[in-house]
C-alpha positions as CSV (number, residue, x, y, z in Angstrom):
1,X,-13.4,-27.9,-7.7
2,X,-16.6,-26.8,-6.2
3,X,-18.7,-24.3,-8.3
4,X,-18.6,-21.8,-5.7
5,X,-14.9,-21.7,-5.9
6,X,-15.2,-21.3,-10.1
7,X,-15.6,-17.7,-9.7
8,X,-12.6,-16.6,-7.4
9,X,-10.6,-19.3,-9.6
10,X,-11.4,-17.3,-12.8
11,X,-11.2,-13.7,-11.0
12,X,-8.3,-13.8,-8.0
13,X,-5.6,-10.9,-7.9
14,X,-2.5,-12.7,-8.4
15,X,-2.3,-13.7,-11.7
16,X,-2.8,-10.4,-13.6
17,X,0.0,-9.2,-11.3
18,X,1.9,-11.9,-12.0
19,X,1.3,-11.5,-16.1
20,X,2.0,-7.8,-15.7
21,X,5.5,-8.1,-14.0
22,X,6.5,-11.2,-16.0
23,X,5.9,-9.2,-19.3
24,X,7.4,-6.7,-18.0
25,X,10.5,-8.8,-17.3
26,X,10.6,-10.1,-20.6
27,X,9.2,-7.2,-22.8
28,X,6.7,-9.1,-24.2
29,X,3.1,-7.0,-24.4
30,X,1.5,-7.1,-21.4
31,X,-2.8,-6.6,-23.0
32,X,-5.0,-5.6,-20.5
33,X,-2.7,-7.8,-17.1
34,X,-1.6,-4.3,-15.6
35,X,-5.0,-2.5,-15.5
36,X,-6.9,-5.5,-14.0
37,X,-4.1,-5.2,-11.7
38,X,-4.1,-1.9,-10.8
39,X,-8.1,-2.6,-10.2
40,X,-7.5,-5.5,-8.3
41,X,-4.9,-2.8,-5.9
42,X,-7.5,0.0,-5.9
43,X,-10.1,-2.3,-4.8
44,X,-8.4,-4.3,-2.3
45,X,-7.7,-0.6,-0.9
46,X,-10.8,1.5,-1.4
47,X,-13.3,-1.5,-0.5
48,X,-12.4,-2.1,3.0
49,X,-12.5,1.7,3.4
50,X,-16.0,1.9,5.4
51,X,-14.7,-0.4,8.1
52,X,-11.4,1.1,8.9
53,X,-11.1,2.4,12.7
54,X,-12.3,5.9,13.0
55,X,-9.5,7.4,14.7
56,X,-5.8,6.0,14.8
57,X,-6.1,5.3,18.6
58,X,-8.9,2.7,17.7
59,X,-11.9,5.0,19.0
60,X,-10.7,5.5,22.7
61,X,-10.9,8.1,24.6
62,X,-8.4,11.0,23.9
């Protein structure tokens, strides 16, 4: 795997989803899987934010 690609190996969303709802399935203790989570759904959310369109008819007219 290229070194570039280390990082977002290491750091992508799924797997702490996947860690939460699979202890959650099993009630097993889930550590610290459901708040990276929740960061990971918070960020993927507030992030984008500044490029969203500015009105909901895409900035035409009336």
């Amino acid at each position: 795997m290229p070194g570039w690609l280390h990082g977002f190996a290491d750091h992508q969303p799924l797997t702490p989803v996947i860690e939460s709802l699979r202890a959650l399935l099993l009630a097993q203790p889930a550590g610290d899987a459901p708040w990276v989570a929740l960061a990971w759904c918070v960020a993927s959310v507030w992030c984008p934010w500044p490029w969203r369109p500015s009105s909901s008819n895409g900035g035409r007219g009336r």
